[in-house]
C-alpha positions as CSV (number, residue, x, y, z in Angstrom):
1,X,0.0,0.0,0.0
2,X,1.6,3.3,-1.2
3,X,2.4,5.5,1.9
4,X,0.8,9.1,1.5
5,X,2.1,12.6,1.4
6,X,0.5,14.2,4.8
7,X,0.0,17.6,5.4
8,X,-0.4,18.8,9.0
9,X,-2.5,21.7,8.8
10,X,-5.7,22.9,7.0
11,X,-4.6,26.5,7.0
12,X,-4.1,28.7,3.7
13,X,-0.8,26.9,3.6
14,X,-2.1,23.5,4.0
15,X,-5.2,23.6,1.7
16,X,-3.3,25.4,-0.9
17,X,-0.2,23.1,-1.3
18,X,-3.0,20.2,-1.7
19,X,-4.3,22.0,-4.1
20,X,-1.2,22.9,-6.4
21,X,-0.3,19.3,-5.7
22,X,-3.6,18.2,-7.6
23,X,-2.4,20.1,-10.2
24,X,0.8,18.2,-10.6
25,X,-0.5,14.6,-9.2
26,X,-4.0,13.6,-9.4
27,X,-3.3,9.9,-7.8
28,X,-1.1,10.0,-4.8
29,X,-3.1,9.4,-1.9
30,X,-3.1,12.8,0.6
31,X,-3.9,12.6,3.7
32,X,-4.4,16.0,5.3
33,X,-4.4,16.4,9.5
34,X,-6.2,18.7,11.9
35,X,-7.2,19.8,14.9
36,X,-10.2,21.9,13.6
37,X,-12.9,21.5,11.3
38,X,-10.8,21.9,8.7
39,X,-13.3,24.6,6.4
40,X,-11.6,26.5,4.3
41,X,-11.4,30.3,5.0
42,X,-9.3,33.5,4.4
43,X,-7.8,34.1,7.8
44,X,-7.4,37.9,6.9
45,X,-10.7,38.6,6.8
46,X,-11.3,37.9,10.3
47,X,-9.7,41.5,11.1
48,X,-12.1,43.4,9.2
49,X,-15.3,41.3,9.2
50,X,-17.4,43.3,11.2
51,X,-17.7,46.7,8.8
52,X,-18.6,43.6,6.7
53,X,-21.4,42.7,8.6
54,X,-19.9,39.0,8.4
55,X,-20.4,36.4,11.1
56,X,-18.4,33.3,11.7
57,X,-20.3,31.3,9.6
58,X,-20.1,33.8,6.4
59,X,-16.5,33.5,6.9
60,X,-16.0,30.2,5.7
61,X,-15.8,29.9,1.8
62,X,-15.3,26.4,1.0
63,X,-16.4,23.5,3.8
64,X,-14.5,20.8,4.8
65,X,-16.0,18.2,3.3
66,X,-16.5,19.8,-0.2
67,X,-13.1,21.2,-0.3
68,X,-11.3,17.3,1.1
69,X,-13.7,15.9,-2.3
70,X,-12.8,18.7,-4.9
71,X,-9.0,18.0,-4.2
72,X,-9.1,14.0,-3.4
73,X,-7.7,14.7,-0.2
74,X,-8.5,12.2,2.9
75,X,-9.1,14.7,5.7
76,X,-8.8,14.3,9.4
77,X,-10.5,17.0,10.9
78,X,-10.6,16.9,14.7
79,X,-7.3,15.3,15.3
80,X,-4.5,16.4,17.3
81,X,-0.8,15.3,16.3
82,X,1.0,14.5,19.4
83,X,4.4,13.5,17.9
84,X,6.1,12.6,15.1
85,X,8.8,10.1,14.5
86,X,10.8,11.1,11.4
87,X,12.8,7.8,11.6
88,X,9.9,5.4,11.0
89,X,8.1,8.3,9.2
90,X,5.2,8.1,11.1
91,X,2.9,10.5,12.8
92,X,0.9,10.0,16.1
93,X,-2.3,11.0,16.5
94,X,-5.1,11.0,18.6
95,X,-6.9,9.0,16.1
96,X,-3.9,6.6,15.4
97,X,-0.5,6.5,13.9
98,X,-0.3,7.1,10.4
99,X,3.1,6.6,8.3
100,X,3.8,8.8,5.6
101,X,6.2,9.0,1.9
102,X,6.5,12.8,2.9
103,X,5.1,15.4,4.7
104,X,4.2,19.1,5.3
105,X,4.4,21.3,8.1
106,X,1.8,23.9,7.5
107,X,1.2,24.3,11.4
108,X,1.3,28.0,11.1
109,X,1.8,30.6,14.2
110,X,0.3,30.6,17.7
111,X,-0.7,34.3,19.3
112,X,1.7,35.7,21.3
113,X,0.5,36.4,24.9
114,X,2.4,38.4,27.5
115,X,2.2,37.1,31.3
116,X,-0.1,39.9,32.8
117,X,-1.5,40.2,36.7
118,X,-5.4,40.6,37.5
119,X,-8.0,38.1,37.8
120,X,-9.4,38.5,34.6
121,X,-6.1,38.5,32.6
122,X,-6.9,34.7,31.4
123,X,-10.5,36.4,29.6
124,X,-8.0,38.7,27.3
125,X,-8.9,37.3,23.7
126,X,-6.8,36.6,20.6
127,X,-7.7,35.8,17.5
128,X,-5.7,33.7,15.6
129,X,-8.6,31.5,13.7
130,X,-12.2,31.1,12.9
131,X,-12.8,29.4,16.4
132,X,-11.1,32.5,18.2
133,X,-12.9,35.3,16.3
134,X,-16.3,33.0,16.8
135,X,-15.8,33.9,20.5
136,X,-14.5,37.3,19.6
137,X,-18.0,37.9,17.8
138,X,-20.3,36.1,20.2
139,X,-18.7,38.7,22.9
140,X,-18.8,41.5,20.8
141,X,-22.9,40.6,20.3
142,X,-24.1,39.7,23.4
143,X,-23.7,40.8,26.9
144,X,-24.0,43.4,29.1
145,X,-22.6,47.3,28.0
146,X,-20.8,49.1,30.4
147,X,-22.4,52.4,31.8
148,X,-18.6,53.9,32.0
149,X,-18.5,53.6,28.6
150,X,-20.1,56.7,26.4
151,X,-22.8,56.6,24.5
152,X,-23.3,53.3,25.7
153,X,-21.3,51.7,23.0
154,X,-18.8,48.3,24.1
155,X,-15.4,49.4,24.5
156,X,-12.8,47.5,23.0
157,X,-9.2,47.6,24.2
158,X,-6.4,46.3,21.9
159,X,-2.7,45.5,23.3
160,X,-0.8,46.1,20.5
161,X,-1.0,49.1,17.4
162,X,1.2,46.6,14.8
163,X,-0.9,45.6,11.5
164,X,-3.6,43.3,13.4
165,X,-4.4,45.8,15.9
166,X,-4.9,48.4,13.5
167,X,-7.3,46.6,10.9
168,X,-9.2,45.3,14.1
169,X,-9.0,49.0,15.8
170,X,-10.4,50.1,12.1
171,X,-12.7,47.6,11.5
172,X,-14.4,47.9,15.2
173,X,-14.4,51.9,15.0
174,X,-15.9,52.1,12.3
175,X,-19.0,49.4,13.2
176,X,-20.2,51.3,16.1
177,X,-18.0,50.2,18.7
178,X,-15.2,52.6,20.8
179,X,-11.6,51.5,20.3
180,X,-8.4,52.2,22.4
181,X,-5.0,50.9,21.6
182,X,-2.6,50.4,24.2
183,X,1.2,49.8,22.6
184,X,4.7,51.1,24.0
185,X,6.0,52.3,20.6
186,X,5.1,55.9,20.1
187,X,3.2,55.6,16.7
188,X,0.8,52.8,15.0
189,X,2.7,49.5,13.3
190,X,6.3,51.1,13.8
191,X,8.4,48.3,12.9
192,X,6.8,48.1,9.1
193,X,5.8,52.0,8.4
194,X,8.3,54.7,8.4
195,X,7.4,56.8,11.5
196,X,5.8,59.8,9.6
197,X,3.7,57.7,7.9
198,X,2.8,55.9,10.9
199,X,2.2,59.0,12.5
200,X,-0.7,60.1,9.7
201,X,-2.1,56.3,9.7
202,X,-2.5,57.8,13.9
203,X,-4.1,60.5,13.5
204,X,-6.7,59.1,10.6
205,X,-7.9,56.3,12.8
206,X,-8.4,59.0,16.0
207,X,-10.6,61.1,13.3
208,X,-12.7,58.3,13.5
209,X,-12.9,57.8,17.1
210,X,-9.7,55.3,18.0
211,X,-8.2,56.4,21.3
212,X,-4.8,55.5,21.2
213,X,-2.6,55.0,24.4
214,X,1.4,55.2,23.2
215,X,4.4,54.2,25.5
216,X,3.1,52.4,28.2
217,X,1.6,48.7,28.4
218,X,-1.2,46.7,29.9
219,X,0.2,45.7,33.5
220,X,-3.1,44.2,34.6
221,X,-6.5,43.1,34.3
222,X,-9.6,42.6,36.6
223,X,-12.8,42.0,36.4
224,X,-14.9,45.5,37.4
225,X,-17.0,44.2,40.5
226,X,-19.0,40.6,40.6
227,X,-21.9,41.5,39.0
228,X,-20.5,43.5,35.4
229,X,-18.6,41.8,32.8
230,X,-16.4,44.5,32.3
231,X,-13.1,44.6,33.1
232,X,-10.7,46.8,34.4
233,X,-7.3,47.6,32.9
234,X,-4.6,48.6,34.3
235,X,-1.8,50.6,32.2
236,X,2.1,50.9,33.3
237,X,1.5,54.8,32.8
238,X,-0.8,54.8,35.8
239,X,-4.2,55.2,34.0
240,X,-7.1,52.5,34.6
241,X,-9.4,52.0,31.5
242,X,-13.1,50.1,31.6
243,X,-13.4,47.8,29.0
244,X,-16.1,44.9,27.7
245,X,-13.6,42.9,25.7
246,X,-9.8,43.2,25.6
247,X,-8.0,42.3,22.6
248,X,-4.8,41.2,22.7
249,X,-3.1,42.1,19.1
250,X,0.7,42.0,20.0
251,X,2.0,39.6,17.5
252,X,2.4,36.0,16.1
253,X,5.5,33.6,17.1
254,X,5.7,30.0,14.6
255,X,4.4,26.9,16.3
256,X,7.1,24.7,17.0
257,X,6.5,22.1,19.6
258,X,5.9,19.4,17.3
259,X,9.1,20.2,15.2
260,X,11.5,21.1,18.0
261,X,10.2,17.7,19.6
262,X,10.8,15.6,16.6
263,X,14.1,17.2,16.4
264,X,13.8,19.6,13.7
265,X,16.1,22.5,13.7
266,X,14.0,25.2,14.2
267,X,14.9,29.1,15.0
268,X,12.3,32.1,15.0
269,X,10.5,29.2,12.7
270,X,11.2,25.6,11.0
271,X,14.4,26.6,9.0
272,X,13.8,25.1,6.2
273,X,16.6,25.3,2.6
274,X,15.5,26.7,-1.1
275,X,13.4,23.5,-1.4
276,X,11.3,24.0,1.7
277,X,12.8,20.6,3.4
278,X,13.3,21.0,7.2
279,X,16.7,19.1,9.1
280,X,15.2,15.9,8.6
281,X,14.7,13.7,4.9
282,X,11.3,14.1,3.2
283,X,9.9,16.3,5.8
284,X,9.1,20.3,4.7
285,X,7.2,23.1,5.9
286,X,6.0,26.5,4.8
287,X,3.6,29.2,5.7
288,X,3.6,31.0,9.5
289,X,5.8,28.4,10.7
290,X,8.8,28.2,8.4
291,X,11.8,30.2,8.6
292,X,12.9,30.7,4.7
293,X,16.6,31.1,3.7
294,X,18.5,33.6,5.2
295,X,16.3,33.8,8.1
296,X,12.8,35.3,6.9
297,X,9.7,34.4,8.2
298,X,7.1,35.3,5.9
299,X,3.4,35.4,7.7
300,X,1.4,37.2,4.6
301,X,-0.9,35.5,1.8
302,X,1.5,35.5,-1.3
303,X,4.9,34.1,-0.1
304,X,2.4,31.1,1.2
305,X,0.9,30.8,-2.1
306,X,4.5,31.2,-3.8
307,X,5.8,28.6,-1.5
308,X,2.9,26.1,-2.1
309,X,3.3,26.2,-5.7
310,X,7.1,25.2,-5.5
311,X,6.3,22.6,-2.9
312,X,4.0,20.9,-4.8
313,X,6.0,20.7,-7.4
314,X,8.8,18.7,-5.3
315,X,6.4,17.1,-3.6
316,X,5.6,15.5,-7.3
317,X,9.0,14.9,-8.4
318,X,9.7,18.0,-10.1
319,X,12.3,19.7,-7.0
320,X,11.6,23.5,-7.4
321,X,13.5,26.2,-5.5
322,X,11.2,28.9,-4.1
323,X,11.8,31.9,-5.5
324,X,10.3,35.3,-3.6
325,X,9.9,38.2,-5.6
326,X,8.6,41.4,-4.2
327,X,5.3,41.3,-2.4
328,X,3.9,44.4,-1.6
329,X,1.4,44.0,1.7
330,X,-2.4,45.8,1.6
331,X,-2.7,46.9,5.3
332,X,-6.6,46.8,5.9
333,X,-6.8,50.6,7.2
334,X,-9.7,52.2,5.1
335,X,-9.2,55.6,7.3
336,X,-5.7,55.4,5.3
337,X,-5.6,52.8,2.7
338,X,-2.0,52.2,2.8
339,X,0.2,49.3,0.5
340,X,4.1,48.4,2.0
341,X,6.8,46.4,0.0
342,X,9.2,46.1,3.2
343,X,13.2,46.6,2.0
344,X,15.0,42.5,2.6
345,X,15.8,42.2,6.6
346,X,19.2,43.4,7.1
347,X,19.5,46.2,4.3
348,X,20.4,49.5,5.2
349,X,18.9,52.2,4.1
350,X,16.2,55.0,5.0
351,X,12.9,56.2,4.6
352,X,12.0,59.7,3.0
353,X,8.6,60.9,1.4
354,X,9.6,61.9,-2.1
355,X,5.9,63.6,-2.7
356,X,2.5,63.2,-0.9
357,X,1.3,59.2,0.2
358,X,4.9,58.0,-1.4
359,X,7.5,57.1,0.6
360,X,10.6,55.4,-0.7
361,X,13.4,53.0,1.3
362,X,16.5,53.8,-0.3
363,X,20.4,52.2,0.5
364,X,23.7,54.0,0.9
365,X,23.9,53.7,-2.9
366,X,19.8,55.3,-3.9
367,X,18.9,52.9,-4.7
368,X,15.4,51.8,-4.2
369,X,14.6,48.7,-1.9
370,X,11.3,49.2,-0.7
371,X,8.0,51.5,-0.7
372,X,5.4,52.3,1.2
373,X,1.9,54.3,-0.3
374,X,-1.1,56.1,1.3
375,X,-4.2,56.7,0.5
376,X,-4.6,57.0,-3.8
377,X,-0.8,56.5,-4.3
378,X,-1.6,52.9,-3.4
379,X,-2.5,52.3,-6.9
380,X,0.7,52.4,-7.8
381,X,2.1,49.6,-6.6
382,X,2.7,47.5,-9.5
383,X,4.6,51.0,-11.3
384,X,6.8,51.4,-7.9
385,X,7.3,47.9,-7.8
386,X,8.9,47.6,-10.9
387,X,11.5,50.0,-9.9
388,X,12.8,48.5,-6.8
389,X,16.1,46.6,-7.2
């Protein structure tokens, strides 16, 4: 019996190397692994769903079951992997070991979450999936308003002003609900946006109502009395903020206890070579959770799609190098529309604004690495794109 090509994961990365592997290979048998449902959904839409007027359920695109038939995938929906031996080439399950020719590590990224103090500090939401914005939403719709809170609207507080917590901070401002965003940098997503143009994405989103709360941190939170769901939070600053739901937004960090426990090497994420195979034969990963050559981690929609192509490919005998090119990022911000293409980690350079809503990354030499564009400059993306070198 012919071993199959198991994918761990039913994320963008997982369902979309399947799928570019059905392309190549219409009879090896794929057996696909996962803890949830396994439906098929755009996890970037869960940051702006609500202007949207989308629920969980709208959410999903493609369900499980349709999706496992269209690609001739096997799908094991529900099942956690508890180890895997890459020496017998097998995978334990909680439904069963299952040996495999080759597989994929598409477990993706886990939310980041800070050790805070207050009784209520375990109620902090994150949302990471369709499961974590389900309880997002079902907070966000039901229960009790706080009378602290003006107009009598829920108050959302966000830890963390990066690119999450400012598409949720947009998308939650903008559907009737009051927003403050507690981060110690001094402007919104300042490790991706030069500061000036961080500074304007700022001061759009308070024009709309966000309160934002720079240089401190959240140093506790606690539930506001015994009979109110609200809780209170504590900044590092010394001011106390009411809130119905806090959001914690600070980041993403690659899920790797099943790789660092089969022995993988693994850094910031599995480090994988050209060809997207980890430390160990016939094993590869991509998406959130891999850590590309020279030490990029990639968490955005096109290097997983340009990574799945190439994987499928090897995956079907044709070994294919991925190759990046430039992938310019839409941040979700409709106060400030704005598009980044991010200069390669390590290059040195700087930011200026060469005319209004265009601001270029150059090197010690001019010349260009990277962009970033505002407002109607971010139709030209594909024109500035072509000029980076």
């Amino acid at each position: 019996m012919t071993k199959p090509i198991i994918i761990i994961g039913a994320g963008l990365a997982g369902w979309t190397t399947a799928r570019e592997l059905r392309k190549l290979d219409k009879t090896t048998p794929v057996l696909l692994i996962t803890a949830d449902s396994g439906d098929f959904y755009a996890k970037p839409s869960l940051s702006n769903a609500f202007a949207q007027k989308r629920g969980p359920t709208h959410l999903v695109s493609t369900p499980a079951d349709s999706m496992a038939a269209s690609q001739n995938v096997t799908l094991q929906a529900h099942t956690r992997v508890t180890a895997i031996d890459t020496v017998s080439q097998t995978v334990h399950t909680s439904a069963g070991d299952f040996g495999y020719a080759k597989l994929v590590l598409a477990t993706g990224a886990q939310s980041i979450r800070l050790p805070m103090a207050g009784d209520a500090a375990s109620a902090v939401l994150s949302v990471n999936s369709l499961q974590d914005f389900s309880f997002f939403h079902e907070r966000l719709s039901n229960g009790k308003v706080t009378a602290e809170v003006a107009d009598a609207k829920k108050h959302v507080v966000i830890m963390g002003a990066g690119l999450i917590g400012c598409e949720f901070a947009n998308d939650l401002i903008s559907s009737g609900f009051a927003v403050t965003v507690i981060d110690p940098a001094s402007s919104p997503i300042a490790a991706f946006l030069p500061t000036g143009l961080g500074e304007q994405l700022g001061e759009a989103l308070a024009n709309q109502g966000v309160v934002w709360h720079f240089g401190t941190t959240v140093q506790s939170v606690d539930h506001q009395g015994n009979t109110s769901s609200a809780s209170k939070v504590q900044l590092a600053n010394g001011q106390t903020l009411v809130a119905d739901v806090v959001l914690s937004a600070i980041g993403l960090r690659a899920d790797l206890s099943l790789a660092q426990a089969a022995g993988l090497q693994c850094e910031r994420g599995i480090v994988v070579d050209a060809h997207l195979q980890t430390s160990a034969p016939n094993v590869y990963a991509l998406g959130d959770a891999a850590q590309y050559v020279n030490g990029r981690t990639l968490p955005y929609v096109m290097p997983i799609m340009h990574a799945a192509k190439a994987l499928a490919a090897t995956l079907a005998g044709q070994p294919t190098a991925v190759q990046f090119p430039l992938m310019p990022v839409a941040i979700k911000t409709p106060a400030l529309p704005l598009v980044v293409a991010a200069a390669a980690p390590g290059t040195v350079g700087q930011w200026a604004q060469s005319e209004p809503g265009v601001w270029l990354f150059t090197d010690e030499h001019q010349a260009l690495k990277g962009f970033a564009l505002s407002g109607p400059q971010t139709s030209r993306r594909t024109e500035l794109a072509k000029q980076v070198i």
